[in-house]
N, C-alpha and C positions, 0 to 999 in steps of 0.2 A: 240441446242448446249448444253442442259444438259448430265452432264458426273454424272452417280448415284454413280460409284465405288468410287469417292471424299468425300462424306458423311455417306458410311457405314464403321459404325465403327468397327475394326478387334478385333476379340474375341478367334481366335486365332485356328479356325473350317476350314473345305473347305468346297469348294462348294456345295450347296444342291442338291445332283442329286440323282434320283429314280431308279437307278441303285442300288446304294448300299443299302437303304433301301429294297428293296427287297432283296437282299443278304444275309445282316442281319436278316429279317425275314424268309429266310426260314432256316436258320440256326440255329436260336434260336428254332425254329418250332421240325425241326432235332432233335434236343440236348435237346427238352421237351419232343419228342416222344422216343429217348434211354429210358432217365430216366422213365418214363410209363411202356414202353415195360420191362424194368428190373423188375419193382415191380410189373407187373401184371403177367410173365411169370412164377414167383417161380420158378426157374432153379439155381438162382442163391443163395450162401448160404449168412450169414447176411453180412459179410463184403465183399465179394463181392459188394452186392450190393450198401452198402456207398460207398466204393473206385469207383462204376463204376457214382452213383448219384453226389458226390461231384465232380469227376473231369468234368461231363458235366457241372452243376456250376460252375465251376471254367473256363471252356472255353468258358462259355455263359456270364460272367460277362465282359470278352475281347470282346467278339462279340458286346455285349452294345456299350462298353465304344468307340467301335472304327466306328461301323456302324451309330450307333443314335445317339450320345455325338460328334462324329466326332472327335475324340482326336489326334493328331497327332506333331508331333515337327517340321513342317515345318517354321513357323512361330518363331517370338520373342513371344508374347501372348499365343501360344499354347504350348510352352514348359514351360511357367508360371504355366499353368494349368495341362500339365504331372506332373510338382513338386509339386502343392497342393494337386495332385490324391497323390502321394507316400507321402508326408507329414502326408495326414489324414492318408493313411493305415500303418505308421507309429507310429501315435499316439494312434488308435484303437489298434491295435496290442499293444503297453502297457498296455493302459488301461486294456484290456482281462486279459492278461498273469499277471497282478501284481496283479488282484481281482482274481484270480483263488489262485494264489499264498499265497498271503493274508490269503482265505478261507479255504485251504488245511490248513495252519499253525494254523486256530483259532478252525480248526478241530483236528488236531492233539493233540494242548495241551488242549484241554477240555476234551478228554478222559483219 
């Protein structure tokens, strides 16, 4: 008459099912063989190919965060940790933009 679900503590994740790992794997799989196939086919010119590389990064960092991370706002806990996801990229995102900022300006008046 033990009941397990009593003692696991909720982190704020679903269920562990090999379903969506798989998913995610070949997705990410996908979205590393684009980026490959753009840089080894030379068809494409330079900025093409950043805009076609960055956006599969940018859809493969989603595929992470929601297949292996399990992120999702069902939960009280898991929308805790949607807000530290957007928090840090929040703060990263200044930090960036103010040292770029910064550096531009220590460049600008030293010439």
């Amino acid at each position: 008459m033990h009941n397990h679900e009593i003692n696991q503590p909720d982190f704020g994740t679903s269920q562990k099912k090999l379903g969506i790992y798989i998913v995610g794997f070949i997705t990410c799989s996908i979205l590393t063989l684009i980026s490959f196939w753009t840089v080894m086919s030379g068809q494409f010119t330079k900025w093409e190919m950043f805009i076609i590389i960055y956006a599969a990064a940018f859809i493969q960092f989603f595929v992470q965060l929601l297949c292996f991370l399990r992120l999702n706002t069902q939960t009280k806990q898991g929308r805790t940790n949607v807000m530290s996801i957007i928090f840090t990229g929040v703060i990263l995102t200044s930090i960036i933009i103010g040292s770029l900022w910064i550096m531009w300006n220590l460049h600008y008046n030293m010439m």
